[in-house]
NUNUFI-184133 format. One record per residue (C-alpha): residue in three letters; x, y, z; residue number from 1. Coordinates in Angstrom, 2 decimals, m for minus. Last residue first. Layout:
REM NUNUFI-184133
 residuo    east   north      up num
     ala       X       Y       Z NUM
...
This chain:
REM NUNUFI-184133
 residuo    east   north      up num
     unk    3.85   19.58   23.21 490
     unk    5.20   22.95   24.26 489
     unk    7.91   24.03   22.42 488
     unk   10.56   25.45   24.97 487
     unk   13.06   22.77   23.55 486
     unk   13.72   24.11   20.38 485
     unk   16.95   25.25   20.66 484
     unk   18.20   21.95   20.32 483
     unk   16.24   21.79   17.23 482
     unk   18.51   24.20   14.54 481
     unk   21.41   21.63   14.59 480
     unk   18.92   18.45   13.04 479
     unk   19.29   20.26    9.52 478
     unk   23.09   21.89   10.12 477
     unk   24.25   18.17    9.96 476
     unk   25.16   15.85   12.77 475
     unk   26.33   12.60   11.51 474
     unk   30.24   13.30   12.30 473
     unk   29.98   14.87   14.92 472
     unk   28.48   12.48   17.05 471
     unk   31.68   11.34   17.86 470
     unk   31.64    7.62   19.48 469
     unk   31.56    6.71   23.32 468
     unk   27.93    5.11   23.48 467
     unk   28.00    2.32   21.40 466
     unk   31.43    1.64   22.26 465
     unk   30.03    0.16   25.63 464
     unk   28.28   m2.82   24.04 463
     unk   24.61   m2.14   25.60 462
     unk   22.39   m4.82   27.29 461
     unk   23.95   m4.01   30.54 460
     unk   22.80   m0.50   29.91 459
     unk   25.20    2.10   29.41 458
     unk   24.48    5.80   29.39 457
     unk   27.36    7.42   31.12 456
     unk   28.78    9.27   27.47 455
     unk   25.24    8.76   26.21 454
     unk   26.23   12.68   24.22 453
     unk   23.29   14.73   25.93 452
     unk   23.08   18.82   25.38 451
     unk   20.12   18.30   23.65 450
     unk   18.59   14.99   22.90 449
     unk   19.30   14.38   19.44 448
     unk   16.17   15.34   17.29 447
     unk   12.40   14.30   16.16 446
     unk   10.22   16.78   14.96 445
     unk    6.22   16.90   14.25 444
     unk    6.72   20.35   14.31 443
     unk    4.61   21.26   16.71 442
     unk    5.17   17.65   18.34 441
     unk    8.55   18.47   19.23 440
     unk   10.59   15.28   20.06 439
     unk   13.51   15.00   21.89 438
     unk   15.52   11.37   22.19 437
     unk   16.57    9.49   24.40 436
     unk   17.88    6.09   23.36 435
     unk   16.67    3.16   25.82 434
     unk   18.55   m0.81   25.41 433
     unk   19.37   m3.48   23.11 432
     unk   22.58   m4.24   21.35 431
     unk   23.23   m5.91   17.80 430
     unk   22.37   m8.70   14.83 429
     unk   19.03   m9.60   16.12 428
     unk   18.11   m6.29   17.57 427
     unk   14.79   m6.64   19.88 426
     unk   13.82   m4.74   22.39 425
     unk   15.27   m1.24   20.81 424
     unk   13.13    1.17   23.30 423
     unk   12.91    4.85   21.84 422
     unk   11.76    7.06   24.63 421
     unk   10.92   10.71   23.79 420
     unk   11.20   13.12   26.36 419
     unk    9.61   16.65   24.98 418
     unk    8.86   17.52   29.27 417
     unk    9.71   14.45   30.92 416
     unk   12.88   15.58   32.33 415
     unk   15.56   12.92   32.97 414
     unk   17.09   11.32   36.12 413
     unk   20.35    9.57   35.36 412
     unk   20.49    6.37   37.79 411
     unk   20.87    3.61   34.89 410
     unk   17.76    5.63   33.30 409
     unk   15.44    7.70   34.71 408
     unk   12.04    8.88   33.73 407
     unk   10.94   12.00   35.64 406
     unk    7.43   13.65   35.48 405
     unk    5.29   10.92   34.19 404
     unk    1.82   12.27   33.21 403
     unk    1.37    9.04   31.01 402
     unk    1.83   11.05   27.62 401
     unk    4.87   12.76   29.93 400
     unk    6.44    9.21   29.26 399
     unk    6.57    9.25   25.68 398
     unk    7.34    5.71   24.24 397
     unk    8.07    4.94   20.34 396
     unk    9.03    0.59   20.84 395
     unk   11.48   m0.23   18.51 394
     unk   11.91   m4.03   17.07 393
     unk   14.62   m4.87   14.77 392
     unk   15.55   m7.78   12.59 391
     unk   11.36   m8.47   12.72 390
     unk   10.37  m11.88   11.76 389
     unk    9.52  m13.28   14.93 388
     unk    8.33  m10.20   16.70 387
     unk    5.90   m9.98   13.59 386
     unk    5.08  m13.52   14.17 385
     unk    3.46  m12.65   17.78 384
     unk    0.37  m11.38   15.36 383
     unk   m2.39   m9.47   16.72 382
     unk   m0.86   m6.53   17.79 381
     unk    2.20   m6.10   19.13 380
     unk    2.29   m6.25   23.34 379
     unk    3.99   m9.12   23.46 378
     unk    7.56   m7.20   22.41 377
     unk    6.99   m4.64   25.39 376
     unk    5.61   m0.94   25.51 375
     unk    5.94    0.70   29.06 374
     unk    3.19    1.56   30.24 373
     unk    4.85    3.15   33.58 372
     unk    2.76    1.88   36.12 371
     unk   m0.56    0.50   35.30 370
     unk   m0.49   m2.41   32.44 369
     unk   m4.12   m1.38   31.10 368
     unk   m3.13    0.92   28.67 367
     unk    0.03   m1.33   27.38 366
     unk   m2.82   m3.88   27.31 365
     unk   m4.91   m1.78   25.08 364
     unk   m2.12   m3.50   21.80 363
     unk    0.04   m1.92   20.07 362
     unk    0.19   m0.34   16.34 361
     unk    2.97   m0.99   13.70 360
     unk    5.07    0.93   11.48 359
     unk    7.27   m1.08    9.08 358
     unk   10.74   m0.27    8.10 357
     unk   12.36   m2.04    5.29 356
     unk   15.59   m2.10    5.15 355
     unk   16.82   m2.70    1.28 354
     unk   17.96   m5.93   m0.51 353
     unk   15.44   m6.25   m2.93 352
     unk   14.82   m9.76   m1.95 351
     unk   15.52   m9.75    1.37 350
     unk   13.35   m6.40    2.19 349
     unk   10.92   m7.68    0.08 348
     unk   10.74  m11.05    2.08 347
     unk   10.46   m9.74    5.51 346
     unk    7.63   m7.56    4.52 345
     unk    5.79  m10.60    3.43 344
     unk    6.41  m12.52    5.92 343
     unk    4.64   m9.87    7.99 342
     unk    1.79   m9.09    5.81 341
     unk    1.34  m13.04    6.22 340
     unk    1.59  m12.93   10.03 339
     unk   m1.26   m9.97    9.71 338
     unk   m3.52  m12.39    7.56 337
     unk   m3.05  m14.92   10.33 336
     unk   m4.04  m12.73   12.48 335
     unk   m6.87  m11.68   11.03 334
     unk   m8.29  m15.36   11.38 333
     unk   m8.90  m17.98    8.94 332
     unk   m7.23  m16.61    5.73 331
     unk   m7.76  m15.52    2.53 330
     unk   m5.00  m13.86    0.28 329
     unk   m4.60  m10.44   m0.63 328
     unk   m2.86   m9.82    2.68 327
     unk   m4.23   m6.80    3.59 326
     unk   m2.48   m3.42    4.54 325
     unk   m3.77   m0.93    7.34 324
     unk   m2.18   m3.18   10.37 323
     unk    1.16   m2.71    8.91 322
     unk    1.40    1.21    8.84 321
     unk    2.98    3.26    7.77 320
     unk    5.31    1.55    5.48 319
     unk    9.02    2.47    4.99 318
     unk   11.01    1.69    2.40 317
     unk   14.65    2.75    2.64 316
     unk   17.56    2.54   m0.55 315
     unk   15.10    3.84   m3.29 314
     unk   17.11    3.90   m6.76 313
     unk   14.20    5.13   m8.39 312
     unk   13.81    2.78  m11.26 311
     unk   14.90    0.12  m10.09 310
     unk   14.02    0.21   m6.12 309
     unk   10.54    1.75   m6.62 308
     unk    9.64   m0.34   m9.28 307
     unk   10.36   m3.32   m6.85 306
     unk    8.91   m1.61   m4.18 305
     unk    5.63   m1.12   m6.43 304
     unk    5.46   m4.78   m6.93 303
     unk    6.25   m5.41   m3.50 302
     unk    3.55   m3.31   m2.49 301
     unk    0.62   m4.72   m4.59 300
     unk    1.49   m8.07   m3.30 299
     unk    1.48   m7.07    0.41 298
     unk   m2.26   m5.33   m0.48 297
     unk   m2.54   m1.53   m0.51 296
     unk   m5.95   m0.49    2.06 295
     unk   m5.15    2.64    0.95 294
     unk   m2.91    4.00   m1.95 293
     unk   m0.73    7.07   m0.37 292
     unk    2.41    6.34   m2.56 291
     unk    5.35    8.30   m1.71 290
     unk    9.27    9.14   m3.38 289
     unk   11.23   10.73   m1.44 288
     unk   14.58   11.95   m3.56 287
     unk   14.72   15.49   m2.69 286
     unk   14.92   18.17   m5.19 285
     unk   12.27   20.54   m4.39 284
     unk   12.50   19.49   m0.78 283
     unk   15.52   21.24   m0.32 282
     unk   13.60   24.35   m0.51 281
     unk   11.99   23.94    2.95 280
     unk   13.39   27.02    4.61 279
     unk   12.77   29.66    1.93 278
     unk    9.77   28.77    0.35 277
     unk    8.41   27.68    4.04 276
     unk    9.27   31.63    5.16 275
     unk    7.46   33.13    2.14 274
     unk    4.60   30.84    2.88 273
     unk    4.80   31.67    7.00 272
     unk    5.26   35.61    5.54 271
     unk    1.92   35.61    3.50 270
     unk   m0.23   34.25    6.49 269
     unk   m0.99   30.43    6.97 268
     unk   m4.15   28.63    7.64 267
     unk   m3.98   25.98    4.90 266
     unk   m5.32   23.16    7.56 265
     unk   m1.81   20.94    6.87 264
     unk    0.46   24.50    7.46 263
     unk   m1.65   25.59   10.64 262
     unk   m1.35   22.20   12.02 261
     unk    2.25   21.88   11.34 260
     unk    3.24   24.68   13.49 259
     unk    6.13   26.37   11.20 258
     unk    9.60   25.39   12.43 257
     unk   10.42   25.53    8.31 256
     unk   12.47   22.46    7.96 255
     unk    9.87   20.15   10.64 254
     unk    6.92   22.28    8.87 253
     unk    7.65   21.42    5.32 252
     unk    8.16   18.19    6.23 251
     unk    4.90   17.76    8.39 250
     unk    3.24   19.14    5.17 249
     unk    4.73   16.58    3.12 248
     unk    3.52   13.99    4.87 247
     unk   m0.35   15.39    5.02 246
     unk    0.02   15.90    1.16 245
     unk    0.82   12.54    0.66 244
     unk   m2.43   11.53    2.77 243
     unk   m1.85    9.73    5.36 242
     unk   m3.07    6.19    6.89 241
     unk   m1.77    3.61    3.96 240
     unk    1.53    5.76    3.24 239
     unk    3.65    3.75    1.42 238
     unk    7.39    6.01    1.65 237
     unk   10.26    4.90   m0.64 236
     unk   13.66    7.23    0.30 235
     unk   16.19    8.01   m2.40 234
     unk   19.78    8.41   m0.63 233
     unk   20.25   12.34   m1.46 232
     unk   22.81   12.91    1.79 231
     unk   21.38   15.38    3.71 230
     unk   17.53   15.55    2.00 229
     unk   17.28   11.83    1.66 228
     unk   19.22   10.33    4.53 227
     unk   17.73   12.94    6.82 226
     unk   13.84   13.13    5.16 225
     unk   13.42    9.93    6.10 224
     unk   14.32    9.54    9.88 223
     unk   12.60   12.12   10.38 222
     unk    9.54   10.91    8.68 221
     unk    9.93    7.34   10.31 220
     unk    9.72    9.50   14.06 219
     unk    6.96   11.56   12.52 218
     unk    4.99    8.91   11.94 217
     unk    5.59    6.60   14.99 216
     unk    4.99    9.75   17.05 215
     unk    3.60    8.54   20.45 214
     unk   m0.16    9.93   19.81 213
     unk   m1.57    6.45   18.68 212
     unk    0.60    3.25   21.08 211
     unk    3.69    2.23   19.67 210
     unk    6.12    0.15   17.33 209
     unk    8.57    1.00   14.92 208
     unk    9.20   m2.62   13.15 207
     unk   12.55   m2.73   11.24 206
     unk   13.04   m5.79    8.43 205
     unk   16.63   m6.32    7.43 204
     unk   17.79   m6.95    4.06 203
     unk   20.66   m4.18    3.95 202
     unk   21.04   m2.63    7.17 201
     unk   19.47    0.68    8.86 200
     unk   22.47    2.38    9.63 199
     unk   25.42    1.23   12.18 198
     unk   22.62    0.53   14.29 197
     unk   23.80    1.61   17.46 196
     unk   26.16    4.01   16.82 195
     unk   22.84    5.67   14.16 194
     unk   20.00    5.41   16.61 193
     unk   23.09    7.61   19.42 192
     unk   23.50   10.61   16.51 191
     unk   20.25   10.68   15.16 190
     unk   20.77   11.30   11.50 189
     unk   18.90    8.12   10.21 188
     unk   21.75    6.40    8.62 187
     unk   21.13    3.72    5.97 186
     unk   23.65    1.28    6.55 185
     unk   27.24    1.04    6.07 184
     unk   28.15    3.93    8.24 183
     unk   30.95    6.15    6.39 182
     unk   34.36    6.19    7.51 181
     unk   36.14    5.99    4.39 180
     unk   38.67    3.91    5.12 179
     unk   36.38    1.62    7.24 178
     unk   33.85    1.59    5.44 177
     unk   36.14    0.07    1.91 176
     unk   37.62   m2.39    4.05 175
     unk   34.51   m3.28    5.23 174
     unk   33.19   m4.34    1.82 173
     unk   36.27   m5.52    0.79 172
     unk   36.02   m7.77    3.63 171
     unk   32.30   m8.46    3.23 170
     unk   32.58   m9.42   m0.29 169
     unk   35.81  m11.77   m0.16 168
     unk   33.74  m13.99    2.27 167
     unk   30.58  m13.94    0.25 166
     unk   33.29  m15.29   m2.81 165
     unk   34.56  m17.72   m0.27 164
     unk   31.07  m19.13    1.23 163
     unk   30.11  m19.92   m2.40 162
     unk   26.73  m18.76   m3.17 161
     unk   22.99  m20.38   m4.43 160
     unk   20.52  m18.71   m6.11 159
     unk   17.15  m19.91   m6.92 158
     unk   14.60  m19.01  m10.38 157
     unk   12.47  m21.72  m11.19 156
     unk   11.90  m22.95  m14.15 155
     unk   15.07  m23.27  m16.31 154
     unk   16.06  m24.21  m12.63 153
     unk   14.36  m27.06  m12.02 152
     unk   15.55  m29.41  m15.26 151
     unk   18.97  m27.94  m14.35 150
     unk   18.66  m30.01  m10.85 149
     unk   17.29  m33.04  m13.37 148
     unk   20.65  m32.62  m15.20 147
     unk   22.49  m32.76  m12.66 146
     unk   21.09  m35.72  m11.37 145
     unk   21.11  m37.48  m14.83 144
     unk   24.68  m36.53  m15.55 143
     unk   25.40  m38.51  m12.33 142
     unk   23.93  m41.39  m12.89 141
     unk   25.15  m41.73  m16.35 140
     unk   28.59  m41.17  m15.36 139
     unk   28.24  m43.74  m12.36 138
     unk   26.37  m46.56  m15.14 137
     unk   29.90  m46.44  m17.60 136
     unk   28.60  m45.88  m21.14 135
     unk   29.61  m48.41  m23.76 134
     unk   26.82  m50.12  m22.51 133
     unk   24.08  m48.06  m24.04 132
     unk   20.61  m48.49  m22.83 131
     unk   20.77  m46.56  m20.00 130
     unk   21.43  m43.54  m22.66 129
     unk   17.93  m44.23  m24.05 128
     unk   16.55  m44.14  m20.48 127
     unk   18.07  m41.11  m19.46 126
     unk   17.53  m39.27  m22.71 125
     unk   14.40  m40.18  m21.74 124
     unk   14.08  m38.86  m18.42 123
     unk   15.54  m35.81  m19.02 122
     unk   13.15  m35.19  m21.19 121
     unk   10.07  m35.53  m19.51 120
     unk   11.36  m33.89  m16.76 119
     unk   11.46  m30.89  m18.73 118
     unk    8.39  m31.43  m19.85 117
     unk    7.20  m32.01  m16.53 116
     unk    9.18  m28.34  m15.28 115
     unk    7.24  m26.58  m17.62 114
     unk    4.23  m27.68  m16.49 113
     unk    4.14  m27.26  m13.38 112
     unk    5.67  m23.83  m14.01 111
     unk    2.28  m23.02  m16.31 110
     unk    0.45  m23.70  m13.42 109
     unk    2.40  m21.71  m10.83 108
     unk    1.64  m19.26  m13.74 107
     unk   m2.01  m19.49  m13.90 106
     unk   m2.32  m19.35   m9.36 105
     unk   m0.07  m16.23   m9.71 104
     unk   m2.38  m14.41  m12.07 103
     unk   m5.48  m15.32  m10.90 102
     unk   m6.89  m11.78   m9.87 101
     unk   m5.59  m10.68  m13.12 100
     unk   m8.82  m10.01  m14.57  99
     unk  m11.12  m10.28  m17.90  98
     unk   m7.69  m11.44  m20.03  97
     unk   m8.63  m13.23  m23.13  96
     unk   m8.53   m9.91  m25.34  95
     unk   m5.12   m9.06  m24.08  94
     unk   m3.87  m12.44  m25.87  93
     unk   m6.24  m11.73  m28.97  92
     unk   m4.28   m8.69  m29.48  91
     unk   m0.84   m9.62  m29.66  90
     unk   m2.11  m12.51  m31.78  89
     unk   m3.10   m9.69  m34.46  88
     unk   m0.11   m8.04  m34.18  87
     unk    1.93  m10.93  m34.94  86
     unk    4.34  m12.42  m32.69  85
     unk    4.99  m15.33  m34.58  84
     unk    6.29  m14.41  m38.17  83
     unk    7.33  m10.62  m36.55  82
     unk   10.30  m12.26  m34.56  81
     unk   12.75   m9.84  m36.30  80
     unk   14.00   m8.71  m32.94  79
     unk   12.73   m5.42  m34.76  78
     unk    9.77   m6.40  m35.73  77
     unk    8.94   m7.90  m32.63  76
     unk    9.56   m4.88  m30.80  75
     unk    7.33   m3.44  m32.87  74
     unk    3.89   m6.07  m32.11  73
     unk    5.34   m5.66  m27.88  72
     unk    4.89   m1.46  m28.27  71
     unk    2.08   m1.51  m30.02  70
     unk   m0.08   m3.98  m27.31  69
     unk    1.28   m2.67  m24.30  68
     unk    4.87   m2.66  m22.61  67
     unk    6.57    0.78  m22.33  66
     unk   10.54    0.88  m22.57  65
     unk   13.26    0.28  m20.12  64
     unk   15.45   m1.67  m22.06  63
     unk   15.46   m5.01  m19.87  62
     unk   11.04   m4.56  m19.45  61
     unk   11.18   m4.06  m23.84  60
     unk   13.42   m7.31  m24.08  59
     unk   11.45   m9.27  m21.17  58
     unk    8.21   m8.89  m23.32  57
     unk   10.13   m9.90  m26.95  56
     unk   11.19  m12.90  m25.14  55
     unk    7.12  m13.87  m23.63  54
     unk    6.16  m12.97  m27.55  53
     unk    8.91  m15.76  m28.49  52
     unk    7.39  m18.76  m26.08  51
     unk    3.80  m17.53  m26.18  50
     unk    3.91  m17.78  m30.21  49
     unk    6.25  m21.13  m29.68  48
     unk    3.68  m22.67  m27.99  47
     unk    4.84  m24.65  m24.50  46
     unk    5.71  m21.45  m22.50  45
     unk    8.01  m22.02  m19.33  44
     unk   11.03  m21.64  m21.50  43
     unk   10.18  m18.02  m21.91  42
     unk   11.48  m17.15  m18.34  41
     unk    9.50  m14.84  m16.10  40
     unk   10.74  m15.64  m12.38  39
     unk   13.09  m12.70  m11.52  38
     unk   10.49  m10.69  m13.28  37
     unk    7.17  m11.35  m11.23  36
     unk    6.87   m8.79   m9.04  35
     unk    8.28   m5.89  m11.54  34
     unk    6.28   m7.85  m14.11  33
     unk    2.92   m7.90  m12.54  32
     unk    3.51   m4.03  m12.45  31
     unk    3.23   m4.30  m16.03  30
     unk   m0.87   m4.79  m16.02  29
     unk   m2.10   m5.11  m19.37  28
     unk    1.00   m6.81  m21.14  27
     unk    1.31   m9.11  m18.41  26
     unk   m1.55  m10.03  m18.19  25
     unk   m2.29  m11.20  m21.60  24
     unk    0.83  m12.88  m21.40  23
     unk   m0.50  m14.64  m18.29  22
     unk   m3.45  m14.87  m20.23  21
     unk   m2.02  m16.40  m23.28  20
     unk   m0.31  m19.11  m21.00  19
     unk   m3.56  m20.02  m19.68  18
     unk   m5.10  m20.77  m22.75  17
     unk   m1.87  m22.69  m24.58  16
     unk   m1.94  m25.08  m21.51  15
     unk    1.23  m27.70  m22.11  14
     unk    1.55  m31.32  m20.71  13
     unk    3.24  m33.53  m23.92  12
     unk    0.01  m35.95  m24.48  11
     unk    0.47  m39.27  m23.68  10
     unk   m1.36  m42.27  m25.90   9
     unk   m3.54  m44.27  m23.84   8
     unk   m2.20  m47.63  m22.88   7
     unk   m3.80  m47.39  m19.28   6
     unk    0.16  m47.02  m17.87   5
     unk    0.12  m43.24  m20.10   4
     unk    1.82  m44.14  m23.54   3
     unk    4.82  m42.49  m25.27   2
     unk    5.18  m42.58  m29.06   1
């Protein structure tokens, strides 16, 4: 029997009570699962009770089915585990549980654990083996390394890639583009967003940044309901400022041309509702999916991304907006809560592999700049690590807002009137530079700039094929109806 160095007799490191009430928790809550799933693992539970009702768990979340106190006591029956997972242990596990509010700190615990007992054991078949000279000391040293690397990952859950085989993936992955000519992103259906970003990318984190009034809403809402309605990619919307209602009204009102204020206040006559049914009937069927909990904390939303992404098939979260969330952690400033909302963004768009696009305010100083107020990357509020950890950073900029009556760009003079500005200042794996765009704030719409193609529109910053491809081919008869729009008054 093992002894401690004060000659005490060790005891193999287990908690039975806390890993009942992460089991406890997870039956009561399953949206701890979707966060939690890629690190669940029953070899992390010391009793064999935990260890087989922690299986049984995973089997139900794998299949799809409900997880609560029946469901987990005859799925057990069935996996013919019924000897452990009793129904009467079942219960006692969800009677332990008075909140989850310490569910990550109890399993960080329980993977302690888990990974000394596995250490535990590597170690002495490490020192019994030692003993053995018929074994040659290199092979032993090296089976021990490994097997202290495997040790790690029964616990915790890492991946690791061969160059080649990511290799192979993009080319077959662009080979497959290219023959189809489809963007490999997320497209937003405005023509000279969509040459430059190719689509909103797998992984990457996009901040839409501006000042209140400059259409940071509608411009994610466009740039929704395109993908979603045109092409039926499923679109995840948190809404933290809006009501769902509210978004769907400036939907209705953008596929309708129905002044949204009149359609969000209920103020509408008998042929605007007949004219909505008609004109916005694509919403019946299309795949936006929102959730207008406030004050939603980073760990709430990645649990309900994660749902979001399995069971909906959401390609595109967007979050309006970042400075509404908490952290769910304390902290010593707000700032540092808002660089840990940022992180945190960063790493559900990595993990699930989606874009995820994140509204956030400015700063007064764009206010008190003078001149033209135009937004720049220091003026995001309260956290310089969102510039950090952003793929993509647009500024929303309207310069009639600031009574400007021509904005030009590279020498091209433009009209104010429905001008809007979006600045890409930051575009870690592509150009910067000034897209105009037209936005009609009746309708809450954002279009192609009419009658523009960018054929002279190059800024140093841009590569010039941005500019010189079809637009064509993104167009669609639900952005056609805007460009003769442009006599809306703002």
């Amino acid at each position: 029997m093992a002894k401690t160095k004060n000659n005490e007799v060790a005891v193999i490191p287990g908690d039975t009570e806390i890993e009942r009430l992460v089991l406890g928790s997870l039956i009561l809550e399953n949206d701890l699962i979707h966060t939690w799933i890629q690190d669940i693992n029953p070899d992390i539970f010391f009793s064999s009770e935990c260890r087989q009702t922690c299986s049984v768990i995973l089997e139900l979340y794998r299949v799809g089915e409900a997880i609560d106190i029946i469901t987990v006591t005859q799925k057990a029956r069935e996996l013919k585990k019924e000897v452990l997972v009793t129904a009467m242990f079942v219960s006692s596990l969800t009677n332990r549980v008075g909140s989850s509010a310490n569910f990550e700190y109890h399993f960080r615990i329980l993977q302690q654990l888990a990974l000394r007992r596995n250490m535990i054991k590597v170690a002495s078949s490490a020192v019994n083996d030692s003993y053995d000279d018929s074994k040659d000391v290199f092979d032993l040293y090296a089976n021990a390394t490994q097997d202290i690397d495997n040790a790690m990952k029964k616990v915790v859950n890492y991946q690791i890639q061969k160059v080649s085989d990511i290799h192979s993936n993009i080319i077959k992955t662009a080979t497959e583009l290219a023959i189809s000519g489809k963007k490999s992103g997320v497209v937003s259906g405005l023509t000279m967003v969509d040459n430059l970003t190719n689509g909103w990318q797998e992984s990457d984190l996009i901040i839409l940044a501006g000042r209140p009034s400059m259409g940071k809403t509608a411009t994610a809402i466009s740039m929704a309901m395109y993908p979603a309605i045109e092409q039926n990619i499923p679109i995840g919307v948190f809404s933290l400022e809006m009501s769902s209602s509210q978004l769907v009204s400036r939907m209705e009102s953008m596929l309708s041309e129905i002044n949204v204020g009149r359609i969000v206040k209920k103020q509408l006559t008998v042929d605007e509702i007949e004219t909505i049914k008609e004109k916005a009937y694509k919403l019946d069927n299309a795949p936006i999916y929102i959730d207008d909990t406030p004050n939603i904390s980073i760990m709430e939303l990645k649990g309900k991304s994660r749902k979001m992404v399995k069971e909906n098939g959401a390609k595109l979260i967007i979050v309006d907006y970042l400075q509404l969330m908490r952290s769910g952690v304390k902290t010593g400033s707000r700032e540092q809560e808002i660089a840990e909302i940022s992180r945190g963004l960063k790493a559900i768009a990595k993990e699930l592999s989606v874009p995820v696009m994140a509204l956030s305010q400015l700063s007064r100083n764009v206010e008190n700049r003078g001149g033209d107020r135009k937004p720049q990357l220091s003026d995001l509020r309260e956290s310089g690590q969102i510039e950090q950890d952003a793929d993509m950073v647009c500024f929303c900029y309207r310069p009639e807002y600031y009574d400007i009556e021509h904005y030009e760009i590279d020498n091209e003079q433009f009209e104010t009137d429905g001008l809007f500005m979006l600045l890409v200042a930051k575009h870690r794996n592509g150009e910067l530079g000034e897209i105009p765009l037209t936005f009609i704030k009746e309708q809450t719409k954002l279009t192609d700039y009419a009658g523009y193609s960018g054929e002279n529109f190059a800024h140093p910053e841009f590569n010039s094929t941005f500019v010189q491809q079809d637009k064509t081919d993104i167009k669609s008869d639900f952005f056609d109806q805007a460009n003769t729009d442009n006599d809306s008054p703002f």
